[in-house]
Each structure stands twice: as structure tokens, then as C-alpha cells.
N, C-alpha and C positions, 0 to 999 in steps of 0.2 A: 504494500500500500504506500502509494508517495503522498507527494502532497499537494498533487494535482489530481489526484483521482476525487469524484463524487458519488462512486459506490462501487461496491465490491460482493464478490461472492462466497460465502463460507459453506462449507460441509462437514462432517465429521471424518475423522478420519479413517474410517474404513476406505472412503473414497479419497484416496491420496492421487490416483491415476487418474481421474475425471479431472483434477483439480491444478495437477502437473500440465492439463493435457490445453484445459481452459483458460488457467490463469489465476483458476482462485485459488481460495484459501482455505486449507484445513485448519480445525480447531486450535490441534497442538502447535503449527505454524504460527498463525495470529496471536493467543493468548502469549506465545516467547518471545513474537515482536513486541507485543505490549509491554509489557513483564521488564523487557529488556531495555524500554524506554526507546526501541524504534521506533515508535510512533507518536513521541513527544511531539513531533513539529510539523503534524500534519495539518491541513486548513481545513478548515468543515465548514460548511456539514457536510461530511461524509457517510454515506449511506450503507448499511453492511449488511446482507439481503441473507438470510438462513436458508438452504437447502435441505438436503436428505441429512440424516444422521445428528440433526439437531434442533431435538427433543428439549424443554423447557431444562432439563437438570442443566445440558449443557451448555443452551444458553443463560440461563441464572451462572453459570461459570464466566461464563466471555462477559456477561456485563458487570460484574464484578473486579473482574481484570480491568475495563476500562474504566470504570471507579479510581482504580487505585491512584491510576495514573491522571486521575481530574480529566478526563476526555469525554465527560457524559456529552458536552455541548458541542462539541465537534465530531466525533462517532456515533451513531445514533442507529439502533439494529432494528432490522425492519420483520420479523418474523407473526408468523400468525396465528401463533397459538391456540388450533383448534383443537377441542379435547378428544382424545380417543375414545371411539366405542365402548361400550360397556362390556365387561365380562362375560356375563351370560347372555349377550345378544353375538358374541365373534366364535362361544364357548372354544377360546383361549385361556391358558390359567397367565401367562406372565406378558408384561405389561410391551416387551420390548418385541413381541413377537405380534403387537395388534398393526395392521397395516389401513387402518380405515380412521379417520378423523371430521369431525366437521358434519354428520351424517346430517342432511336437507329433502324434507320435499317437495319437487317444482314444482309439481300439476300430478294429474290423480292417478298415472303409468310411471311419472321420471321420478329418479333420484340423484341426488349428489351429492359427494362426499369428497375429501382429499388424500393423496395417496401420502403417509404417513411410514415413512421406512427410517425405524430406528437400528444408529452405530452395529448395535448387540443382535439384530435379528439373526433370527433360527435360520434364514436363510443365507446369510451374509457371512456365519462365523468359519465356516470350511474353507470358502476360497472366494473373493472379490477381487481378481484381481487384471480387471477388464475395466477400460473408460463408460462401456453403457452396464446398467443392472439386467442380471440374466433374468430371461422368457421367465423362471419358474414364480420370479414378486410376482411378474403382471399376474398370475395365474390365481395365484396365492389369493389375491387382493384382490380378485374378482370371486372366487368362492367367499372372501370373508365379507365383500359389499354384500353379497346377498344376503348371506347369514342376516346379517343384519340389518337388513331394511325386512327380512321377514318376520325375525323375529320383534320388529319395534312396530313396522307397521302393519302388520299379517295375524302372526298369532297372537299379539298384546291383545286383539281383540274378543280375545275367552283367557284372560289371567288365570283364572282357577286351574287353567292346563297348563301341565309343560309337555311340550314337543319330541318328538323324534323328528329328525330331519333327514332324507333321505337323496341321496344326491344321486337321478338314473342317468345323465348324461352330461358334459361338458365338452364344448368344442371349441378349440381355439384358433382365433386366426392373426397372425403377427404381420404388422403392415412398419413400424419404424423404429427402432432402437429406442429403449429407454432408459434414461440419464437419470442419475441422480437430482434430481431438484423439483421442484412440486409439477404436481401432476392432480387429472382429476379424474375421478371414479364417474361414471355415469349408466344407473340402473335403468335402463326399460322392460316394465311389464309387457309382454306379448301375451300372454295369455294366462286367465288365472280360471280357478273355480273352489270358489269359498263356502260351496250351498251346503256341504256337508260338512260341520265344525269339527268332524274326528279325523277325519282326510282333507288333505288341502293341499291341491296342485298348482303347482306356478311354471312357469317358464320365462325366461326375462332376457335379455342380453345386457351384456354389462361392459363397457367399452373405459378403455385409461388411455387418456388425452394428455396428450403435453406438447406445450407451443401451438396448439392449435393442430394438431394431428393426433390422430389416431395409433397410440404404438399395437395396440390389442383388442381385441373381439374376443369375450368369451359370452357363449350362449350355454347357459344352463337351465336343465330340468331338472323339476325335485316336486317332490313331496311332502308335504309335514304330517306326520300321525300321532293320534293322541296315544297318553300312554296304555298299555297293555294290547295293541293290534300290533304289537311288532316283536314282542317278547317270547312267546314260545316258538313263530319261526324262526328267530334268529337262536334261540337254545336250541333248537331241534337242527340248524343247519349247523351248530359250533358243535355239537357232539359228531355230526357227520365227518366235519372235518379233522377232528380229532380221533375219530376211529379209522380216518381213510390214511391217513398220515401213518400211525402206527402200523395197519396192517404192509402199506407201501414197504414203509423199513424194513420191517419183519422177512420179507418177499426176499429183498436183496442179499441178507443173513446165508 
């Protein structure tokens, strides 16, 4: 950051290679220029835009860093702080693995939300080490927009149930690389049937935009059932699978 620039890009650093590749700035980058008193002399307003991989912890880190240094009046972070989905609408248990933020509804088929990809995800911790984020977010975060537009707008409406969710198809179609930096989730209902509150079909596509393009199409079908129509087929097919497995082995012996 000089002292001719008027905004800048951050990301966490998982994405060091998007950020090498861009120009911006990783977390641990910036907060050591801070730190270091690099950015004593810079003229602001300067504008510091949060991308992927940073989540409020980390940004409550970076504005603190620019505390330190009396820079609140000329750095100034521009991030958006939409709250992540709820637990039992992503049925996620840990916080860093929700990829859905901001959840909205436009009109009585759309939905909207923002694509939320934290440092630590489940997805992320193997191997990132590519300028755009691999096909498997987009996918990710297209099963988890649904989840959760169904669960908040779908079956909230019989609370006294909880659901089984039953996923019979997704198809995906990849139309442009996607980058770490915000992105948007967008649900459309194609087809539902809610007449029967213990069964409830949907079908929807759910598309993740960024820049104004398209990187993904995923069209999913599913089910919701209430509870006990799904419990003895599914023990009756896990003892199957459990008796098929053993005798398999046995065979080879």
C-alpha cells in the first residue's frame, strides 16, 4: 500500500496466490506492514475492501492493528459483515465450514445470499493452492443455499417438525473461474409442492455470480420428510449394507 493508492484489496491468507497474482493483500502481509509502521505515511482515505477469508475475528484483528498505529482516519475497511446462516438451517456443526451469509428474499421463487468462505474451511485446509477456488465451494454452497432457504422458508412453516432432507439429484454446470472475493448465491424455485406437510418436494436452481457472471449452475432436487417416513427404510437398507459388506469379505477369505 503506498500512499497514492485509495483502496486496496485484503484476503486471508489461505489465498496468498490470488493475492500475489492480483496485487493484494493478505492478512498477515498488511497487519506486518502496519505493525511495522509501513504505513505511517500513507494519505487517506484509503479504502481496504475484505474479500474471502475474512470473517469479523479477522477483521476485528486488522482494525485493531490500524488503531494502534492512529490510522483509523486514513485506512478505513470497507467489509460487510453479513451474518452467517444459522446452525440448524446449513445442519453444519462448526462455524468456519458455513459458506452462506446475508440469506434474503427477493420475490416469492428468488433468493439471495453471499458467498461467505472462511480462512479455516473444511474445504480449503488440504490444498489451496491455485489463484481461482476449486469447483467443489461452488458446489458446497449451492447444497448449503438450499438447505437453507428451505429450511427458513419451506419447513419453518410446520415448526413443531423437524425434517429429513433428502437430496435425489444435483447437476452442475461451471461457466467461469471463481476467485476468492464476494460472490452471490442466487436461489430459484422451479418447482415446489407443499400440499402434503409430511413430504415436501422442491426443485430450485441455485446459481454463484461474481463480477457479474455466472461461475456455476447447480440444479437441485430434494425432498423434505417429516420425521418417522424415512427411519425404518433407511435401518432396513443400513443392515443391508452391512450384511452385504460382510458376506463380500467373507467370499474373498
Amino acid at each position: 500500500m503506498t500512499s497514492t493508492s485509495t483502496s486496496r484489496l485484503v484476503v486471508g491468507d489461505r489465498f496468498r496466490d490470488f493475492a500475489e497474482a492480483v496485487g493484494a493483500e493478505t492478512l498477515s502481509a498488511l497487519t506486518h506492514a502496519l505493525d511495522s509502521g509501513g504505513l505511517d505515511a500513507v494519505q487517506g482515505p484509503v479504502h481496504v475492501v475484505t474479500g474471502q477469508g475474512m470473517g469479523e475475528f479477522e477483521v476485528s484483528y486488522l482494525r485493531d492493528a490500524i488503531r494502534r498505529r492512529q490510522l483509523d482516519d486514513r485506512i478505513l475497511l470497507v467489509h460487510s459483515g453479513a451474518q452467517p446462516a444459522r446452525r440448524h438451517e446449513l445442519h453444519k456443526a462448526r462455524e468456519d465450514n458455513v459458506l452462506v451469509a446475508g440469506l434474503t428474499q427477493v420475490d416469492d421463487s428468488t433468493y439471495e445470499a453471499e458467498l461467505r468462505l472462511h480462512d479455516h474451511n473444511e474445504l480449503l485446509v488440504d490444498v489451496q493452492d491455485r489463484v481461482h477456488v476449486q469447483g467443489m465451494v461452488a458446489i458446497e454452497a449451492a447444497r448449503q443455499m438450499f438447505l437453507a432457504v428451505i429450511e427458513h422458508y419451506f419447513t419453518a412453516r410446520w415448526p413443531q417438525q423437524r425434517y429429513y432432507i433428502v437430496l435425489n439429484s444435483m447437476n452442475t454446470t461451471f461457466s467461469n473461474f471463481l476467485f476468492p472475493v464476494g460472490a452471490v448465491l442466487r436461489l430459484k424455485v422451479d418447482e415446489s409442492d407443499l400440499s402434503e406437510p409430511s413430504r415436501l418436494t422442491v426443485r430450485t436452481t441455485v446459481e454463484v455470480e461474481q463480477a457479474g457472471r455466472v461461475a456455476a449452475s447447480v440444479t437441485i432436487d430434494a425432498a423434505a420428510f417429516a420425521p418417522g417416513l424415512l427411519e425404518e427404510k433407511e435401518l432396513r437398507r443400513a443392515k443391508s449394507a452391512a450384511a452385504g459388506t460382510v458376506d463380500a469379505a467373507l467370499a474373498s477369505v
